[in-house]
C-alpha positions in Angstrom: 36.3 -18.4 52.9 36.2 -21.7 51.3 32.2 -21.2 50.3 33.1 -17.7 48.9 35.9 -19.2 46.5 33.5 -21.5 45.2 30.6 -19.1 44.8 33.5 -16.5 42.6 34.2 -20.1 40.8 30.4 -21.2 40.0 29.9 -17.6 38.7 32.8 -17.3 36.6 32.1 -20.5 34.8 28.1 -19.6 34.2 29.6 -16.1 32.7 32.2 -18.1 30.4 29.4 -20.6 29.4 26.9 -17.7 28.8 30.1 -16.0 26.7 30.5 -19.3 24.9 27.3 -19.9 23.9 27.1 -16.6 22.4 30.1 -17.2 20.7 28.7 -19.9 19.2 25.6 -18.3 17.8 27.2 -15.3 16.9 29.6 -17.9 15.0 26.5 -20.1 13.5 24.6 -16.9 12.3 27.5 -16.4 10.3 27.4 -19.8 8.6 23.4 -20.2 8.2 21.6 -17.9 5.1 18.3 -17.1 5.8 16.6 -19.6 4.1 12.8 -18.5 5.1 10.9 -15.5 6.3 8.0 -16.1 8.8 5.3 -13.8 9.2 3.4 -14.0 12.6 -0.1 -11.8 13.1 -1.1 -11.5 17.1 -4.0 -13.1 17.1 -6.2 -10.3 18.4 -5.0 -8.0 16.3 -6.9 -6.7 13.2 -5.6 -7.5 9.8 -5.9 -4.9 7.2 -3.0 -6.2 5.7 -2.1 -10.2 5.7 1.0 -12.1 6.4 2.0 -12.3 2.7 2.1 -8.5 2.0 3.7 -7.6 5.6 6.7 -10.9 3.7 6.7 -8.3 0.6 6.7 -5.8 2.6 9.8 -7.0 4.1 11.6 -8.3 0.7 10.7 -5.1 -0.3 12.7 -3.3 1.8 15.9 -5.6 2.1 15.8 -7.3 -1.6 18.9 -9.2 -1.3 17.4 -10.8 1.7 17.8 -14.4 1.2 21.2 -14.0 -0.3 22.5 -12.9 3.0 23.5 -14.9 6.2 21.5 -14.3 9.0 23.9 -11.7 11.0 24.1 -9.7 8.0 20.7 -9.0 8.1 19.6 -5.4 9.8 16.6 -6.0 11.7 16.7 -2.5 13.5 16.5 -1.0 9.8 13.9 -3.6 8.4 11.9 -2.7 11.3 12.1 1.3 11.1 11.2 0.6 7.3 8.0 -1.3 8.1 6.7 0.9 10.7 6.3 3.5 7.8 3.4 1.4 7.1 0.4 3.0 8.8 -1.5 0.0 9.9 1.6 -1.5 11.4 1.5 -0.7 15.3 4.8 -2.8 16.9 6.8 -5.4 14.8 9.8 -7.2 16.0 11.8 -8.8 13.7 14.6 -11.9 15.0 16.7 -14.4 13.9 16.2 -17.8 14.7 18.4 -21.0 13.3 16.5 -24.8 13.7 17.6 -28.6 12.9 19.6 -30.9 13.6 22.7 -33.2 12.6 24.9 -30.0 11.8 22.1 -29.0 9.1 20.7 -26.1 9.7 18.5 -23.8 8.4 17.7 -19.8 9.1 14.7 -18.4 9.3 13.9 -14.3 9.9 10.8 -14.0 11.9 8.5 -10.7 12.7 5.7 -10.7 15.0 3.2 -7.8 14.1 0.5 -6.2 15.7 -1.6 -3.8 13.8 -3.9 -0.7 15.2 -6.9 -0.8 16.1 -9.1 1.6 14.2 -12.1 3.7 16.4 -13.7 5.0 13.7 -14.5 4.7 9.6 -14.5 7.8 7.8 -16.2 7.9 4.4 -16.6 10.9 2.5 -16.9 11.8 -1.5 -13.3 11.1 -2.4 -12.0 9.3 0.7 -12.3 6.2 2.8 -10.2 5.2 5.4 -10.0 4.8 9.6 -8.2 6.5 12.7 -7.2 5.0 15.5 -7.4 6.8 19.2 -4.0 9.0 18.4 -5.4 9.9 15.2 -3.5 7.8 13.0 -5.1 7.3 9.7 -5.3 3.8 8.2 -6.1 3.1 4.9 -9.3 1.1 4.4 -9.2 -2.9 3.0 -11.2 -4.6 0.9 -10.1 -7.7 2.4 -10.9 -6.2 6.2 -14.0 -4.5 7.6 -13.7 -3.3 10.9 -17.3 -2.9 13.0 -16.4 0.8 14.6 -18.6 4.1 14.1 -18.8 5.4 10.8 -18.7 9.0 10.2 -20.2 10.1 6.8 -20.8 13.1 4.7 -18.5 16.6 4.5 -16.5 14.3 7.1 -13.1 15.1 6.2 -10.0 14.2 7.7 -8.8 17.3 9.3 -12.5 17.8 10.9 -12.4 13.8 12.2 -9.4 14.0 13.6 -10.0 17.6 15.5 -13.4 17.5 15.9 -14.7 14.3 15.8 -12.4 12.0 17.7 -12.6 13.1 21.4 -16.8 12.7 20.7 -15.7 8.9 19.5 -13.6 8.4 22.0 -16.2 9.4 24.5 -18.6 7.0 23.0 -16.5 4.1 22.4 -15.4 3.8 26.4 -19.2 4.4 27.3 -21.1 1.1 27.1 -24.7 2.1 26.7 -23.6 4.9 24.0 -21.0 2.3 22.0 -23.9 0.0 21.3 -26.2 2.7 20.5 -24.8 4.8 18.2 -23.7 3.5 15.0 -23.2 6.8 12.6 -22.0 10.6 12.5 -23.5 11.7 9.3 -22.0 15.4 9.0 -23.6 18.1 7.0 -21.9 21.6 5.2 -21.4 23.0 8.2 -20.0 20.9 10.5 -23.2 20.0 12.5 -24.1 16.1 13.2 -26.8 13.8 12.5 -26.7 10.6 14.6 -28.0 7.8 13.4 -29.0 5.1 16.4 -29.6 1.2 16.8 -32.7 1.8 18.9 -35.7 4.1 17.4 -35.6 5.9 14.2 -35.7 9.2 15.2 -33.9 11.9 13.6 -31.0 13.0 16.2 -29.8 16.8 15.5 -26.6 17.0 17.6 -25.4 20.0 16.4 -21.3 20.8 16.3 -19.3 18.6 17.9 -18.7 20.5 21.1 -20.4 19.9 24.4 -21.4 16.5 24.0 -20.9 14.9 27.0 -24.0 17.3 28.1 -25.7 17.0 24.9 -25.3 13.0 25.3 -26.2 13.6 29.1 -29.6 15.2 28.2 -30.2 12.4 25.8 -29.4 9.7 28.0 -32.5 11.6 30.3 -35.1 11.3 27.7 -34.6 8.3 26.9 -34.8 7.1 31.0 -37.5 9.3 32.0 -40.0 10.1 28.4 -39.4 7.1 26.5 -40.7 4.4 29.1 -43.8 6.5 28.7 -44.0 7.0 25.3 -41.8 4.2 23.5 -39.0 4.8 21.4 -40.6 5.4 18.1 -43.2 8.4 19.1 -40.7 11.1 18.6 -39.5 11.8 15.0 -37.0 14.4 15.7 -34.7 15.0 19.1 -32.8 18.1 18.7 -29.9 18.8 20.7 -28.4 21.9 19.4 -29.5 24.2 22.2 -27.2 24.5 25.3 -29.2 22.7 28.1 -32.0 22.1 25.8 -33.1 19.1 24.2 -36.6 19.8 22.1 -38.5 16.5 20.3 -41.2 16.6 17.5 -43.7 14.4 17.5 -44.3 11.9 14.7 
């Protein structure tokens, strides 16, 4: 009985600390102002936009920021307004008081990760990426991601419906990632591969069937080109259903 008082004791004391303490922030975030606005980029993460525009980003959309103590701040709203930002994936924004001697100072922090893009897309008027969900992000000058181009009457409506399951495909496929660099697309919506290895011309066709058509590939090259090298074909078409017809240089 005795142990079980002082059990209900120890746990109502840790609840009235943890209810202090809280207090107490809740009490200094109403004295501090938010005196400084961290920015923090995960370090894998790609950066199509930096840590100074994702801070403007942010004064942006709370101007009176640094006028305001820190538990008038909304980081729920700041957050839902940054997330508008396409390139933005997750961002958490918290408050955070430091120092010493009863002088203290507030700072806002967000962490931010940013998507990662699967493929460029570059046509006559547009250039930009998508990420696996189809996201589009606009292209950087100050960022170049390495993914799959696609080229050409690529537009954005035809990458994201046609296109994306065929990059998607090759991306998680490592002998096909590192082999294929560009989806060069013509009027109508057939493809022209370009490849790393030989510098034949690939006709893939539409965009349909390609695990087969990539299937039927993948056989030429194992079985004709240890035979013949890699630069006696100059054209591999791939167009016909179970079909894959070469010409020779």
């Amino acid at each position: 009985m005795f142990k079980s008082f002082v059990k209900i004791g120890i746990f109502a004391s840790l609840v009235a600390l943890v209810a202090l303490s809280m207090a107490f922030s809740s009490g200094r975030l109403g004295k501090v102002s938010c005196d400084e606005l961290v920015v923090l980029i995960d370090k894998d993460s790609p950066r199509f936009i930096d840590e100074d525009e994702i801070a403007r980003l942010i004064k942006k959309a709370d101007k009176s920021l640094f006028e305001k103590k820190l538990n008038e701040i909304n980081t729920e709203q700041l957050e839902h307004e940054l997330k508008k930002e396409t390139t933005i994936r997750e961002i958490e924004i918290y408050r955070r008081i430091t120092g010493e001697n009863m002088e203290f100072k507030g700072k806002l922090i967000a962490e931010v990760s940013q998507r990662d893009p699967i493929m460029r897309v570059r046509n006559e008027t547009e250039d930009f990426y998508l990420d696996r969900a189809g996201v589009r992000i606009s292209a950087s000058q100050a960022f170049v991601s390495k993914v799959l181009l696609a080229s050409g009457y690529a537009s954005e409506k035809y990458a994201r419906e046609q296109l994306l399951p065929l990059v998607v495909f090759i991306q998680e496929n490592e002998f096909w990632n590192a082999q294929i660099e560009q989806l060069q697309v013509n009027k109508n919506g057939e493809l022209v591969l370009s490849t790393l290895v030989g510098d034949q011309l690939i006709e893939f066709g539409k965009p349909s069937d390609f695990e087969l058509k990539l299937r039927n590939l993948k056989a030429l090259y194992d079985q004709a080109f240890p035979r013949t090298g890699w630069d006696f074909y100059s054209k591999i078409n791939l167009k016909y259903t179970n079909q894959v017809v070469c010409t020779k240089k």
